[in-house]
C-alpha positions in Angstrom: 0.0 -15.4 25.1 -2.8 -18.1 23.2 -1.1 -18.6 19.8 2.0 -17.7 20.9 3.8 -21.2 19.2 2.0 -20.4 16.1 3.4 -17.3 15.7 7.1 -18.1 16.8 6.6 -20.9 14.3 5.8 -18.3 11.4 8.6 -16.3 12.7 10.8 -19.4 12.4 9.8 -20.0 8.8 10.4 -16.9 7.8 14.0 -17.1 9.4 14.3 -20.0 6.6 12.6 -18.8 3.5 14.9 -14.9 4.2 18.4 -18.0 4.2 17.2 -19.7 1.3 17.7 -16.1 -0.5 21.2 -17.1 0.1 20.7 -19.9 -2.7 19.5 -17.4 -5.7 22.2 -15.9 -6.5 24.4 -18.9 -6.8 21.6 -20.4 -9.6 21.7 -16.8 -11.1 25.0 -17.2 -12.7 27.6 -13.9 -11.6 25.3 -11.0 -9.8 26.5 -8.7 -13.2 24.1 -10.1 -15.0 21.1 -10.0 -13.1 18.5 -7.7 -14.2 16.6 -5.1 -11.8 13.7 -7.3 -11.5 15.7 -9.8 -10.1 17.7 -7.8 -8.0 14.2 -6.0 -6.8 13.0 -10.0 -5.6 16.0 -10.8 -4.0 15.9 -7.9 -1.8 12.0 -8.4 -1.8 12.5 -12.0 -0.9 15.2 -10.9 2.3 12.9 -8.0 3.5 9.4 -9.4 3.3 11.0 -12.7 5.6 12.3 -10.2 8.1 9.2 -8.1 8.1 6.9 -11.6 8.8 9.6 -12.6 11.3 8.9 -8.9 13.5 5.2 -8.8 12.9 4.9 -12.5 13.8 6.5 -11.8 17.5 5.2 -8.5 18.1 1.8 -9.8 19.3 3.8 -11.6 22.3 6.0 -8.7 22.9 2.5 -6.0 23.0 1.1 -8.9 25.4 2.6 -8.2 28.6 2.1 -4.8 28.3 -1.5 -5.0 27.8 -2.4 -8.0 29.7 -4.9 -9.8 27.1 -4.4 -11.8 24.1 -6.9 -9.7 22.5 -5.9 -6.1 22.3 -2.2 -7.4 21.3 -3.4 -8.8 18.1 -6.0 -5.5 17.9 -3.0 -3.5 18.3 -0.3 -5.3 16.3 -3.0 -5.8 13.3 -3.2 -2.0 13.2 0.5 -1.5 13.3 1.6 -3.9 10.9 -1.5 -2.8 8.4 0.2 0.6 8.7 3.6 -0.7 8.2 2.6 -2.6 5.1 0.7 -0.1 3.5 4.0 2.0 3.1 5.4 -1.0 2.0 3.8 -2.1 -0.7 3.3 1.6 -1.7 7.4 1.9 -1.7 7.4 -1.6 -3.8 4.8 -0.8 -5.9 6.5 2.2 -7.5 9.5 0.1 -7.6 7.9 -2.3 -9.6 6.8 0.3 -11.9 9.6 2.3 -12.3 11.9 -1.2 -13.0 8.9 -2.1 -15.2 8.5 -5.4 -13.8 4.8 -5.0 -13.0 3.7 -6.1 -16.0 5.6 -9.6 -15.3 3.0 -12.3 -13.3 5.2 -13.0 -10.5 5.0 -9.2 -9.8 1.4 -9.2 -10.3 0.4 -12.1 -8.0 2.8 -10.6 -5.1 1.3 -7.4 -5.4 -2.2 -8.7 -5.1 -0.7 -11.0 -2.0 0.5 -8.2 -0.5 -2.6 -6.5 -1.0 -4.3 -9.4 0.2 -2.4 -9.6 3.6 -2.5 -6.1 4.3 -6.4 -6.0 4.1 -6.4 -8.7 6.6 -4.2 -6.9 8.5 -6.8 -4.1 8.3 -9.9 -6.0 9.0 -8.7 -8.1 11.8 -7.8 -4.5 13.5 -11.4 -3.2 12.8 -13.2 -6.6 13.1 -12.2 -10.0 13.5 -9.3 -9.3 16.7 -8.5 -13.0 15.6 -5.2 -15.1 15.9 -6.2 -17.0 13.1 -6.9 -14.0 10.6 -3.3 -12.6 11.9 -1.9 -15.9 11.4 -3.3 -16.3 7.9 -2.4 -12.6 7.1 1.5 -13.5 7.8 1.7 -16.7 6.1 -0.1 -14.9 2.6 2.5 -11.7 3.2 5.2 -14.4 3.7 3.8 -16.2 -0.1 4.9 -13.1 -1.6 8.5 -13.8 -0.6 8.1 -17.9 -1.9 6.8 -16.4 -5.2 9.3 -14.1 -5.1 11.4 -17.2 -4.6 10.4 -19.1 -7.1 10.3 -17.0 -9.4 13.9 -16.2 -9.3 15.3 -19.8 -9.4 12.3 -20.8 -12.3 14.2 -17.6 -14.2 11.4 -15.6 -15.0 11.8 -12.5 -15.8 
């Protein structure tokens, strides 16, 4: 498939950033004393890595079966907007119900996630485009880095 390194590469990044979630809690002092908006971005941080890793490789899995680079991103665009959409929905009330929405890092990876699922959505509808795929995955994959971040810079 064209693209195909591009997208194992994403996949392979996201691989990393999910291990580096491995490094939080160790700068978090004992897990008892986290509170749930930092147990809600560590899981965030593991789950939105995984989620980039799938969608990133399911373009060059749909491939073979439809025989065109084209339709595979159509197709996977439309799953993954689907996917994400329940997602954030699930996360959003999350955030809400933890009361960490009305923190920035929350704020900014709920407008990336936003962000990257309308991209999702247009490139289904519109564009058909590697590049507007690509660009979806690494902004969905920012949420996890300022999900990141945000943990080890101890903001809460």
């Amino acid at each position: 498939m064209p693209g195909e390194a591009l997208l194992i590469g994403i996949a392979t990044v996201a691989v990393v950033v999910a291990g580096f979630a491995a490094i939080a809690p160790a700068t978090a002092g004992d897990g008892s004393s986290r509170t749930p908006g930092q147990r809600y971005r560590l899981k965030g941080i593991v789950s939105t890595s995984f989620n980039v890793t799938f969608e990133s490789l399911l373009p060059a899995v749909l491939f073979p079966a439809l025989g065109d680079g084209r339709p595979a991103l159509v197709v996977s665009s439309a799953l993954v907007f689907a996917y994400v959409l329940f997602v954030i929905t699930v996360r959003a009330r999350q955030l809400v119900q933890t009361g960490a929405l009305r923190r920035r890092w929350s704020q900014v990876t709920l407008v990336a996630g936003l962000t990257a699922t309308t991209l999702f959505g247009l490139n289904a509808l519109v564009f058909a485009s590697l590049t507007a795929y690509a660009l979806a995955l690494c902004i969905q994959l920012s949420v996890a880095a300022v999900s990141f971040y945000s943990l080890l810079a101890g903001a809460d």
